[in-house]
N, C-alpha and C positions, 0 to 999 in steps of 0.2 A: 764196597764191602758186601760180602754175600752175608744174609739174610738166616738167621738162623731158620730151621724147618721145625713143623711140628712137632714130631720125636723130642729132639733136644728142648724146647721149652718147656714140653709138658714134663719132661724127664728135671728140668733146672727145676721148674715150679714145685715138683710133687719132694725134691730134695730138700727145698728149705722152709719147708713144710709138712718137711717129716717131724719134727721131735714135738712140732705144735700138736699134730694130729695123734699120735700116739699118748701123749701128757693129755689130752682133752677127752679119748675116748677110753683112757686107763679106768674103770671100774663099771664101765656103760658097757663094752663089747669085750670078750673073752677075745686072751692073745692070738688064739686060729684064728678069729673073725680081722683082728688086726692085721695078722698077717698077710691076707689079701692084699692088704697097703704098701706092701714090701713085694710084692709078686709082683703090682701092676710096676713100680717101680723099678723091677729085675727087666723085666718086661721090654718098658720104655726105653731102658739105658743101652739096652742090646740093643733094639732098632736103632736107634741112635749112635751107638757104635760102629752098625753097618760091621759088625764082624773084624775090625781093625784091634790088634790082640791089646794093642796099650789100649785101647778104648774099653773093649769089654769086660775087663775086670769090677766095676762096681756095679754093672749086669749081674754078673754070676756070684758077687760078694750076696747082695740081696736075695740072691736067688740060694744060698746056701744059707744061710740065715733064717730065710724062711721056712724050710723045710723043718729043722726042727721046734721051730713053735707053732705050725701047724700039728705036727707030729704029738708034742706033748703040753703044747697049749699053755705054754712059759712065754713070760713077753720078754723075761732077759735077752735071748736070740736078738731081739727088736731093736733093744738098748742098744744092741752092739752092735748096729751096722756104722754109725757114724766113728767107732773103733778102728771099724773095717776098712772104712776110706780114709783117715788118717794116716794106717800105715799101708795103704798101699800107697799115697801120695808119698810117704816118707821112703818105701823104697823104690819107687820111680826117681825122685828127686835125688835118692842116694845114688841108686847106679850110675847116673847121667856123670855123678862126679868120679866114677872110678872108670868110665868109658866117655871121655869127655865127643864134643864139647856139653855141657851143662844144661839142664832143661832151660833153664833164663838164658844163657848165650843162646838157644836155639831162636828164641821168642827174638829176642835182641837183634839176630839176625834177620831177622824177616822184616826187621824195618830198616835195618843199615846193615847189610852184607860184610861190609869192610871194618870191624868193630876195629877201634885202634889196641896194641894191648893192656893197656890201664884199663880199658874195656872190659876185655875176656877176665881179667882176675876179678876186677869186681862184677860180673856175672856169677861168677864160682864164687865168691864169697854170697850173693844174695843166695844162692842157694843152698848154702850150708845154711845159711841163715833160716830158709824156710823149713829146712830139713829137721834143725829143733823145733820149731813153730807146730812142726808135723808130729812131732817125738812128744811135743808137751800135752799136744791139744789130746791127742791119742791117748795119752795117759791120764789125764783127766775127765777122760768123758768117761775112759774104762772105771774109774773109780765112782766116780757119779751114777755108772748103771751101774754096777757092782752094791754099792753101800747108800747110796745117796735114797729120798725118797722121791716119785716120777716127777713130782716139778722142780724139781734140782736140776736132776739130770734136764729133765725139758729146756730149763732156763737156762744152764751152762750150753747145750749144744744147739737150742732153739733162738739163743740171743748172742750170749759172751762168748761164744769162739766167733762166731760172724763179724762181731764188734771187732776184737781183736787181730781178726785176720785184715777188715778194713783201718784199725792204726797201723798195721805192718802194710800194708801195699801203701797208706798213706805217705808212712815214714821215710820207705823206700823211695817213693816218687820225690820226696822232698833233697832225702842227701845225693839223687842220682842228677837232681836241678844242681845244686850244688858242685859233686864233682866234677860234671862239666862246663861249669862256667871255672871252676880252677884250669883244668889245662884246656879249655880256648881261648884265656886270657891271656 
């Protein structure tokens, strides 16, 4: 298995350690000075992209976010990047199912080329599946940075969507043990 490269770590690390750092430096540094923290971020995700157009979109999400709260020095902008990556995961993960095959049959293929088709439909269905996961998480973080006060919003996108997203990949791993031992038995 290749080795992730600097870029992408530093880029995974500074991501879920965004809503900590933001909730932690909210009343210590003005949103400009925050915003740096969304630039280096823009930053990292583009190298990391390597320019690949599915990749560099949460590059440029950051990177447009940032601009205006340096601009007017609003941390809302801030709030909203984890907004930002939820629906563009939600319509990356939607398109795949109207141009199939599915972002999960893709993944699925790469370790078993040959999916049987009870496979491919529940590929497509995990994906719809994530595709609300994406639609809910998106909607409540937007409400959270919208209405909530910063350690809400912190707690919700800094703890409980991570929790939740690890019960859903959990859950999935469990019924996908499950459907396969139904039809190899």
């Amino acid at each position: 298995m290749k080795k992730p490269d600097l870029p992408t770590l530093l880029g995974t690390l500074l991501i879920l350690l965004y809503p900590l750092l933001i909730w932690s430096a909210h009343g210590r540094l003005e949103p400009r000075q925050l915003a740096l923290l969304l630039l280096a971020i823009g930053a990292v995700r583009l190298l990391a992209a390597r320019w690949a157009i599915k990749l560099v979109w949460p590059g440029l999400a950051a990177l447009l976010l940032a601009a205006p709260a340096l601009l007017w020095n609003d941390l809302l902008p801030l709030k909203l990047y984890p907004v930002l990556i939820s629906m563009g995961m939600l319509v990356l993960f939607g398109a795949s199912l109207l141009r199939p095959p599915s972002i999960i049959e893709r993944l699925a293929r790469l370790r078993d080329p040959a999916l049987p088709p009870f496979a491919i439909a529940y590929t497509r269905r995990v994906t719809q599946v994530w595709c609300g996961f994406f639609a809910l998480n998106g909607s409540i973080a937007l409400g959270t940075a919208l209405w909530a006060p910063p350690a809400v919003w912190s707690l919700y996108t800094g703890l409980v969507s991570y929790l939740m997203m690890g019960v859903l990949f959990a859950g999935e791993y469990l019924v996908r043990i499950y459907l396969k031992r139904q039809h190899h038995a």
